[in-house]
PAGUKOL-447909 format. One record per residue (C-alpha): residue number from 1; x, y, z. Coordinates in steps of 0.2 Angstrom, whole numbers. Example, Ala and Ser with C-alpha at 12.3 -4.5 7.8 and 13.67 -1.06 7.14 Angstrom:
atom i=1&x=62&y=-22&z=39 $
atom i=2&x=68&y=-5&z=36 $
***
This chain:
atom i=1&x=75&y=291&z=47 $
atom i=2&x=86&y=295&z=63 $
atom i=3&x=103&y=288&z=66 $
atom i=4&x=94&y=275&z=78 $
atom i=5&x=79&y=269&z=65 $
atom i=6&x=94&y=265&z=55 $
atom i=7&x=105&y=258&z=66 $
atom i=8&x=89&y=244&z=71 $
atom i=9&x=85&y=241&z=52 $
atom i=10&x=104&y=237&z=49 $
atom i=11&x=104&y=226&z=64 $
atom i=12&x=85&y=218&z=60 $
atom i=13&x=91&y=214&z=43 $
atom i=14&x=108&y=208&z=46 $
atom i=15&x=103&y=194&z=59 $
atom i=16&x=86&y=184&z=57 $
atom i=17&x=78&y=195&z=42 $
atom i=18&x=92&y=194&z=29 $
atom i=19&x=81&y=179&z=22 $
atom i=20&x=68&y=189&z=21 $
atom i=21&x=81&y=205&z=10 $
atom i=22&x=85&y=191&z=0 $
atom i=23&x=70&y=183&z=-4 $
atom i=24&x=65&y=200&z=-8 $
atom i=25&x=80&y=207&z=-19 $
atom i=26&x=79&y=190&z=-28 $
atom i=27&x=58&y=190&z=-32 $
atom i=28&x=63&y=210&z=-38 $
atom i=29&x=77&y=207&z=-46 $
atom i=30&x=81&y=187&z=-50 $
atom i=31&x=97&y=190&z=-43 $
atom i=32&x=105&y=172&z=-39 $
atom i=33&x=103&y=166&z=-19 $
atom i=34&x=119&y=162&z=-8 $
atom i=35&x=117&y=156&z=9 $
atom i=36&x=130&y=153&z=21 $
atom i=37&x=126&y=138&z=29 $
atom i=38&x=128&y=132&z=49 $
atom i=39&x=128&y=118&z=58 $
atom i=40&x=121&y=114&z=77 $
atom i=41&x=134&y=105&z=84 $
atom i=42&x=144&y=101&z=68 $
atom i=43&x=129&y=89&z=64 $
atom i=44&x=123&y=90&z=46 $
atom i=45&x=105&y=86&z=48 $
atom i=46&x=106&y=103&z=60 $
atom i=47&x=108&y=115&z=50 $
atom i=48&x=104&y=134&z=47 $
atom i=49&x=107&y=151&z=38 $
atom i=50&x=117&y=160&z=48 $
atom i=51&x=117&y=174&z=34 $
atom i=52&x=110&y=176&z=15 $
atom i=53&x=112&y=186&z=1 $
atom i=54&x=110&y=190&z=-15 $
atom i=55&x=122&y=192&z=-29 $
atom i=56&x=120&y=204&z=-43 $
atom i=57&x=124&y=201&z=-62 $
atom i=58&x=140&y=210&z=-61 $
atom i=59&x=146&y=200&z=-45 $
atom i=60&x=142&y=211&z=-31 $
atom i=61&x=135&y=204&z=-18 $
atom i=62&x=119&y=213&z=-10 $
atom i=63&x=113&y=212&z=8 $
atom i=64&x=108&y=224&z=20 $
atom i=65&x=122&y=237&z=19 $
atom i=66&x=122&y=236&z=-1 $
atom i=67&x=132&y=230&z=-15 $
atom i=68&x=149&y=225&z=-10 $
atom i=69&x=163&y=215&z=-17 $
atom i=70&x=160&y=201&z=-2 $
atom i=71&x=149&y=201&z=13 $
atom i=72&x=154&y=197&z=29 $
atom i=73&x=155&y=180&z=33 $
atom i=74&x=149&y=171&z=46 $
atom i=75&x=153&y=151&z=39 $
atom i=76&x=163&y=146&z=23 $
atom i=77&x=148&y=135&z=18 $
atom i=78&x=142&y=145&z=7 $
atom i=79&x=130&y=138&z=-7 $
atom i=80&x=120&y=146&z=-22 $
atom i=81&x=102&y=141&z=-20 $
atom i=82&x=86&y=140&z=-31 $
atom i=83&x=69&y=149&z=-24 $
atom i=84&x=61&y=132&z=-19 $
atom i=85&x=77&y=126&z=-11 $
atom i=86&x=81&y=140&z=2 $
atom i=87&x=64&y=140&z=5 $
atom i=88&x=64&y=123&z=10 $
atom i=89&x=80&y=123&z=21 $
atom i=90&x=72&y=141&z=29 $
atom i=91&x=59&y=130&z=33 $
atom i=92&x=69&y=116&z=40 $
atom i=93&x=76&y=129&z=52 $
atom i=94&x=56&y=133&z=58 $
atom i=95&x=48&y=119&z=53 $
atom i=96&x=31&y=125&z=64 $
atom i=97&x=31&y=141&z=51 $
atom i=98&x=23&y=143&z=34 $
atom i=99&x=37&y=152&z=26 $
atom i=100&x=26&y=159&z=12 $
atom i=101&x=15&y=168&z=24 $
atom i=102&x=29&y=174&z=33 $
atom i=103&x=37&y=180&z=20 $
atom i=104&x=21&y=189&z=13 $
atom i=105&x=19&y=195&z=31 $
atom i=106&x=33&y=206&z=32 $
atom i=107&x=36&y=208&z=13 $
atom i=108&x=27&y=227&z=12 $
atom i=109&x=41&y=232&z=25 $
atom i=110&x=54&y=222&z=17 $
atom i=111&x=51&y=231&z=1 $
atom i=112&x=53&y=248&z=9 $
atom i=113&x=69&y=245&z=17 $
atom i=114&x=73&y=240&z=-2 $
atom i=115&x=67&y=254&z=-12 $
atom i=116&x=72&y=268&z=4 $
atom i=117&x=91&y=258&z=9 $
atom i=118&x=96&y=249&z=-5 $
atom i=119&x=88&y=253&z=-21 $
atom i=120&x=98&y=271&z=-21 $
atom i=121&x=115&y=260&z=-21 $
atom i=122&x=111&y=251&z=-38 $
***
């Protein structure tokens, strides 16, 4: 992988596909889900992930650029989520998706990025 394959893969995952990462790192490993949450106008029916994560049994947080004491943050609205329920509010955000076959749409590459990007860190 070149300096500009890398580059786009930290960029993909770190705006729009860290749902996907942490769907991912939570299926593989059944690390707890955090999602820091957004809202559209400051309206609480509007809101969106503006970045997710994973947090690994020793406290780490995991997302794109690997274990780290605290990822950045984007929002202080940050909540721990079950499977179903960032799921749900995924799909709140797209509610014209079917968020399963989305995420089984890009999983195989997802996967990759895990076992080439991240899985080396843990």
């Amino acid at each position: 992988m070149n300096k500009k394959e890398l580059e786009d893969i930290l960029e993909k995952y770190s705006y729009g596909y860290c749902i996907w990462l942490t769907l991912a790192l939570h299926d593989r490993y059944g690390w707890d889900i955090y999602a820091q949450i957004d809202f559209i106008g400051n309206k609480q029916r509007n809101k969106y992930i503006s970045h997710s994560f994973v947090t690994m049994p020793n406290g780490y947080e995991v997302d794109i650029y690997g274990p780290q004491e605290k990822v950045d943050r984007f929002t202080d609205n940050i909540v721990k989520l079950t499977r179903k329920q960032f799921l749900n509010l995924i799909s709140e955000s797209s509610p014209n998706s079917d968020i399963e076959f989305e995420y089984q749409r890009v999983k195989e590459e997802v996967d990759s990025v895990i076992d080439v990007l991240l899985e080396p860190m843990f």
